[in-house]
C-alpha positions as CSV (number, residue, x, y, z in Angstrom):
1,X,-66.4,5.1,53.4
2,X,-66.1,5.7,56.8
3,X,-63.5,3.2,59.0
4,X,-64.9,0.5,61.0
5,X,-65.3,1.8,64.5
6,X,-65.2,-0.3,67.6
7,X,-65.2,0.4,71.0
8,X,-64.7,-2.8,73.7
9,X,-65.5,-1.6,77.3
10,X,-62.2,-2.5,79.6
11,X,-59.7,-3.0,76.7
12,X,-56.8,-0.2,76.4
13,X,-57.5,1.9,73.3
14,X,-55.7,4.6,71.3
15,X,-58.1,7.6,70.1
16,X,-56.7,10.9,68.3
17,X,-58.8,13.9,67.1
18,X,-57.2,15.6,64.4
19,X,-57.9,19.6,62.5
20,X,-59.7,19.7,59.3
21,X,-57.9,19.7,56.6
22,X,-54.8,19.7,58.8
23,X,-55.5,23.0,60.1
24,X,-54.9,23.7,63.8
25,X,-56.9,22.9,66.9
26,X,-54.8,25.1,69.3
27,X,-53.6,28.6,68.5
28,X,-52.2,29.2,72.2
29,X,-51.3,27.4,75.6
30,X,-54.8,29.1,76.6
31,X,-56.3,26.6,74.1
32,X,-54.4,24.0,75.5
33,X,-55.2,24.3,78.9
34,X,-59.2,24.3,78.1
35,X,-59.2,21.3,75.9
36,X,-57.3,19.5,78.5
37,X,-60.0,20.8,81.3
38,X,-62.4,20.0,79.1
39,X,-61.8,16.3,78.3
40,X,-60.2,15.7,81.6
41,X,-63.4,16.4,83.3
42,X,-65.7,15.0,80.7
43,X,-63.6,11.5,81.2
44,X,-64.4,11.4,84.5
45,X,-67.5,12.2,84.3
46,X,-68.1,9.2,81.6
47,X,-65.5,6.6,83.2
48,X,-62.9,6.8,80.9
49,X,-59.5,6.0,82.1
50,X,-56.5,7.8,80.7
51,X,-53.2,6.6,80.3
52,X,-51.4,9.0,78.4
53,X,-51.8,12.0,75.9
54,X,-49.9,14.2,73.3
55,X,-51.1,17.4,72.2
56,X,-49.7,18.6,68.6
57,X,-50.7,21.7,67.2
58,X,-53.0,20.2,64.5
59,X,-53.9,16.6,66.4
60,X,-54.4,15.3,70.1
61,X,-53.7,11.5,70.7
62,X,-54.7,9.6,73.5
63,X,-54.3,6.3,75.5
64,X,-57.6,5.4,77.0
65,X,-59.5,2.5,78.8
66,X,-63.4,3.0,78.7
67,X,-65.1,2.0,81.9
68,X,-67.9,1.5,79.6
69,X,-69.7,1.2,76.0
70,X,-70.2,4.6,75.6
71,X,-67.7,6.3,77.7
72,X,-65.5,7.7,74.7
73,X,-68.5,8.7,73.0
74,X,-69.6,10.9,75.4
75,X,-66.2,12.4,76.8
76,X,-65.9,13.1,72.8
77,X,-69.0,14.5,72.6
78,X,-68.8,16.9,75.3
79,X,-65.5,18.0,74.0
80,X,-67.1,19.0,70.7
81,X,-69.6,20.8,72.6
82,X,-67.7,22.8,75.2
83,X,-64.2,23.2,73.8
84,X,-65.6,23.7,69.9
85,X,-67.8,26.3,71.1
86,X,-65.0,28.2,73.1
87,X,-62.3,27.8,70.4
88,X,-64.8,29.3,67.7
89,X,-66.0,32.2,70.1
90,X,-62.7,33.2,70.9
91,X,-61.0,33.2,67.3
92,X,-64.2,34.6,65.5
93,X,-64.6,31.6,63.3
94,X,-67.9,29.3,63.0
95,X,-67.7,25.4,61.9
96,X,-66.6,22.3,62.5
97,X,-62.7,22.1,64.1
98,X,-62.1,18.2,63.6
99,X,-61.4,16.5,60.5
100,X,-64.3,14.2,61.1
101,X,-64.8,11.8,63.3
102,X,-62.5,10.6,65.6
103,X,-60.2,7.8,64.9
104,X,-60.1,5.0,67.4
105,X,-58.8,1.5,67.6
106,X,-58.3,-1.2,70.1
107,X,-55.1,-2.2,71.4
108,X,-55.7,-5.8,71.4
109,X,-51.7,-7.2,71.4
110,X,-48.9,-7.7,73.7
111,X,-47.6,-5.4,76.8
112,X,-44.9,-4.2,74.1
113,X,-47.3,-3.4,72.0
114,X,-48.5,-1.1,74.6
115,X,-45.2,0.2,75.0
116,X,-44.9,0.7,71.6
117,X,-47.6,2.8,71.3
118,X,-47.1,5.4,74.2
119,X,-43.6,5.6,72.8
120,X,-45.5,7.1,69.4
121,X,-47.6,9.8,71.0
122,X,-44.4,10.5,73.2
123,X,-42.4,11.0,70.4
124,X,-44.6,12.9,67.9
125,X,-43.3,15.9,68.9
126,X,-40.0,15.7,68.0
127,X,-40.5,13.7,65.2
128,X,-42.6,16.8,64.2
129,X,-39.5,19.0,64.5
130,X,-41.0,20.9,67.8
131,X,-38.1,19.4,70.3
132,X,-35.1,18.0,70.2
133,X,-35.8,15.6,73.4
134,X,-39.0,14.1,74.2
135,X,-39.7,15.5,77.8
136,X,-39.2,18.7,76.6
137,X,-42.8,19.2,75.4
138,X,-45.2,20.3,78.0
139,X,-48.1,19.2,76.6
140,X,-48.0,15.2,77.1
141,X,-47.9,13.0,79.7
142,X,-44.2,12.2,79.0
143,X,-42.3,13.8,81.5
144,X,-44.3,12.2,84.0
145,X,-43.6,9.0,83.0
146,X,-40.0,9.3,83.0
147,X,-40.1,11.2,86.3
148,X,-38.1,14.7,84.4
149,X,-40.2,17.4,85.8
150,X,-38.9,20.6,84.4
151,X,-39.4,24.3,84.6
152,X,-41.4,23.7,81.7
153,X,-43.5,21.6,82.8
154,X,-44.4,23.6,86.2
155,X,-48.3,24.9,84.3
156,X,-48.9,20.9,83.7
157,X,-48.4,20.3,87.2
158,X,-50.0,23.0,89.2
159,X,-53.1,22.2,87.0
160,X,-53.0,18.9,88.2
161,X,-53.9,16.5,85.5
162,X,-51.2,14.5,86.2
163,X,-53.0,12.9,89.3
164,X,-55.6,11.7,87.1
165,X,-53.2,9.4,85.3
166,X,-53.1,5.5,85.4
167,X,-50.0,4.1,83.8
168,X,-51.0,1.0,81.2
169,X,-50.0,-2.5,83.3
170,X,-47.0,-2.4,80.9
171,X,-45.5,0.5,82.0
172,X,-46.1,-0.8,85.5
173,X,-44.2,-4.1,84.1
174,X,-41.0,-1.9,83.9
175,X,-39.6,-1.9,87.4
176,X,-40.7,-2.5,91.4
177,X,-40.1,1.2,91.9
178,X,-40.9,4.5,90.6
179,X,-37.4,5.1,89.9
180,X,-36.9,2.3,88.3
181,X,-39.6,2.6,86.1
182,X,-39.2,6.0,84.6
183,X,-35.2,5.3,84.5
184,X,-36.2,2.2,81.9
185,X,-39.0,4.3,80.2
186,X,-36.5,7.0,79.4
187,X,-34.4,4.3,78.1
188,X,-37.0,2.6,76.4
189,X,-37.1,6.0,74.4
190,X,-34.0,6.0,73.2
191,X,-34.7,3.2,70.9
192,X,-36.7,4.7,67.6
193,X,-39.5,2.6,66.3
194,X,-39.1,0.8,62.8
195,X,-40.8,2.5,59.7
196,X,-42.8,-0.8,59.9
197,X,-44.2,-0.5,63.5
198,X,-45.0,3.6,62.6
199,X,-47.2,2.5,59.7
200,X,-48.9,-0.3,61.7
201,X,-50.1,2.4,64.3
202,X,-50.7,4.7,61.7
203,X,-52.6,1.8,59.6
204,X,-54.3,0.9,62.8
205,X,-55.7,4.5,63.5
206,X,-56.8,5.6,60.3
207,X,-59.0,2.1,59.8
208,X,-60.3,1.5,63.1
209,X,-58.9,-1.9,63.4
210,X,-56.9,-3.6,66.1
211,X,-53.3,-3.1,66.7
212,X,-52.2,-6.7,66.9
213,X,-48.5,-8.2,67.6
């Protein structure tokens, strides 16, 4: 039975997409770089605010806002069509890439909530054994949110998706400065989440229901 899906225009909502059968989505940073052109442009295209993304090698989460009803349909949508179609071109293979649909749910609980919830995409990576620190990994929004631009980051930034960022109002909460606010981010990722607030998020996603707090 397929999860209950619901999309609220102007409420902050978490969205991954995820390989079938836990296969992988991206092969290479080449891969990398054209799903993020791709759903970059398709979200502007379709109003859909991002907040913040993390790009595994088998899933892609993201923290969006749709502008309206439809606006994660369709940046989804278009993914499936453009990136799909270049990912099975290039590595010779035919069929779907996603283990079904995508799995969304609506943030509908407290600014720490919010927190809470970057703080999980931000820390897949490592918690996935790829990094040993957080801002390591290129391929999220994490480094700019704590302000640690590094030689690894440099593709990210000359690409330019960083500028089409908007920080959730809790991260904005943090501090009256940038500084400030990606000094007490970084701190903020010090702290681990409890097994119980993991399986909430992970609860939330795989049903489709609310995160609530």
């Amino acid at each position: 039975m397929r999860p209950i899906r619901k999309i609220s225009k102007g409420k902050l909502h978490h969205f991954a997409q995820k390989g079938h059968n836990n296969a992988e989505i991206f092969m290479d940073d080449k891969d990398r770089i054209a799903y993020l052109d791709s759903i970059f442009s398709a979200a502007e295209k379709n109003k859909l605010i991002i907040h913040a993304y993390q790009l595994l090698n088998h899933e892609a989460h993201w923290m969006v806002t749709p502008k309206l009803g439809d606006s994660l349909r369709l940046t989804v949508q278009s993914v499936g069509r453009e990136y799909v179609r270049a990912f099975n071109q290039r590595w010779g293979r035919t069929g779907t890439l996603w283990d079904g649909r995508y799995r969304s749910y609506v943030i509908d609980g407290k600014p720490t909530v919010e927190l809470n919830i970057q703080k999980y995409l931000d820390k897949l990576p490592k918690d996935n054994g790829l990094i040993r620190d957080e801002v390591q990994w290129k391929w999220s929004s994490c480094a700019y949110y704590c302000g640690t631009i590094s030689q690894v980051q440099k593709l990210i930034t000359k690409k330019n998706y960083w500028s089409f960022l908007f920080p959730i109002s809790a991260y904005w909460d943090l501090g009256n400065t940038p500084f400030e606010r990606q000094f007490k981010y970084r701190e903020f990722l010090k702290r681990s989440l409890s097994d119980e607030e993991i399986e909430q998020i992970r609860k939330s996603l795989s049903r489709g229901v609310p995160k609530l707090k």
